[in-house]
C-alpha positions as CSV (number, residue, x, y, z in Angstrom):
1,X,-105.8,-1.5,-18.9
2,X,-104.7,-4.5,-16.9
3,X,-101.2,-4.4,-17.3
4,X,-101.7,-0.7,-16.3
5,X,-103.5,-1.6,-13.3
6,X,-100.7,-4.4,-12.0
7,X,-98.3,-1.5,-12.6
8,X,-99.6,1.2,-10.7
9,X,-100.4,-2.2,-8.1
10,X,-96.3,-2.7,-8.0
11,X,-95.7,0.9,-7.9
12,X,-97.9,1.4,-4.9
13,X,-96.5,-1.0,-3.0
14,X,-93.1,-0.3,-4.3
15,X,-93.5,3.4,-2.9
16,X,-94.8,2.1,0.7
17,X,-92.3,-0.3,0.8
18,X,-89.4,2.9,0.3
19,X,-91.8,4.7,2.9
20,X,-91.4,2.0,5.2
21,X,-87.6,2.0,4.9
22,X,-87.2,6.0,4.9
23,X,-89.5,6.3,8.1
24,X,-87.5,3.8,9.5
25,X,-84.3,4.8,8.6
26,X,-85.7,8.5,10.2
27,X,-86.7,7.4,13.3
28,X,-83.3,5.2,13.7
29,X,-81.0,8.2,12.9
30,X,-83.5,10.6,15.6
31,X,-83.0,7.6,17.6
32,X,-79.2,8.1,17.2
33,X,-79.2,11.7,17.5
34,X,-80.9,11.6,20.6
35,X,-78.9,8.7,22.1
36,X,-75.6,10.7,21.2
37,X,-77.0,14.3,22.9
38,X,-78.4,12.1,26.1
39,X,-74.5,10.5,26.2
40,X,-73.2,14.4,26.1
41,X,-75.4,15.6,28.4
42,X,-74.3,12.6,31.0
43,X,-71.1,13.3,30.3
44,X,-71.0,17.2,31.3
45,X,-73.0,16.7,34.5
46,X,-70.1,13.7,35.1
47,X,-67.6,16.1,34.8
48,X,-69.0,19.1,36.5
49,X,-69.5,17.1,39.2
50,X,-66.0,15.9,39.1
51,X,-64.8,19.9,38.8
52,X,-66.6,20.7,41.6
53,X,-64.5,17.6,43.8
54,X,-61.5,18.8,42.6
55,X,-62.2,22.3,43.5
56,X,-63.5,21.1,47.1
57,X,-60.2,19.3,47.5
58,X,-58.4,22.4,46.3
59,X,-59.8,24.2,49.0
60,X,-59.0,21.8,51.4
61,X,-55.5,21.9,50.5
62,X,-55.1,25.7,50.4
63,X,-56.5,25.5,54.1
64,X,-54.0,22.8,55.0
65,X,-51.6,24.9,54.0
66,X,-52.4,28.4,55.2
67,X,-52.7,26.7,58.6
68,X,-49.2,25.2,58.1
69,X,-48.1,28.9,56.8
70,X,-49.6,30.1,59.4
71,X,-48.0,27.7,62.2
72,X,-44.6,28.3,60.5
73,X,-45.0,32.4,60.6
74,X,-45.7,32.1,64.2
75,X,-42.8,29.7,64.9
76,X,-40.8,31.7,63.0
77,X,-42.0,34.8,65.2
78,X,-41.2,33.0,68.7
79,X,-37.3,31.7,67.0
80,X,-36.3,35.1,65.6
81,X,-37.8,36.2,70.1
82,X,-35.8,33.8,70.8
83,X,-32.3,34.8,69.1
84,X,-33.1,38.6,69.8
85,X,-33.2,37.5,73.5
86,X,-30.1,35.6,73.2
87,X,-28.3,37.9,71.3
88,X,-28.7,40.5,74.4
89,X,-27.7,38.3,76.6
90,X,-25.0,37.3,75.0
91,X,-23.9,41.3,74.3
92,X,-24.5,41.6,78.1
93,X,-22.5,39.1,78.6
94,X,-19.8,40.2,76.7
95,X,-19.6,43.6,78.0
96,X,-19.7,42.0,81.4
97,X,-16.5,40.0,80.4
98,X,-15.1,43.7,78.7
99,X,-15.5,45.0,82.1
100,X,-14.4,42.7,83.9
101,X,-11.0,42.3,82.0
102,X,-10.6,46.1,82.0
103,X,-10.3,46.4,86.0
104,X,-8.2,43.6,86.0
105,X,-5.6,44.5,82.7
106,X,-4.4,47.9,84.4
């Protein structure tokens, strides 16, 4: 009876030593789990927040550039003005120097 009694005594505190350990080695691995999800979560609001920079500077850029476009087209307009007025005046000017070497030539 005694030496049943010291072994149910060891068992018991056998067992709450393993419950000890297995609650522990629960609430680290929760611990872990947690710690892992909070680091992914951190993580995605880091890098939305980076998308949405990128995209603003994206923006920015197209802007620049349609402006630039933009300045170029009309340039472009006012050069190709330009060279149509020139190009008369220099067809008026030839036909002017036609002319005038016509009345002369006979």
């Amino acid at each position: 009876m005694m030496d049943r009694c010291a072994l149910e005594f060891i068992a018991r505190r056998w067992w709450r030593r393993i419950e000890v350990w297995a609650i522990a080695a629960l609430l680290l691995a929760s611990g872990a789990a947690l710690g892992y999800q909070a680091a992914c979560w951190t993580l995605v609001d880091a890098q939305s927040r980076q998308v949405i920079e990128v995209r603003r500077a994206y923006d920015a850029a197209m802007q620049e550039r349609d402006k630039r476009l933009d300045d170029l087209t009309r340039r472009t307009g006012t050069a190709v003005a330009q060279a149509s007025r020139a190009a008369t005046a220099a067809t008026q000017a030839a036909d002017k120097a036609d002319e005038a070497l016509n009345r002369t030539s006979p």
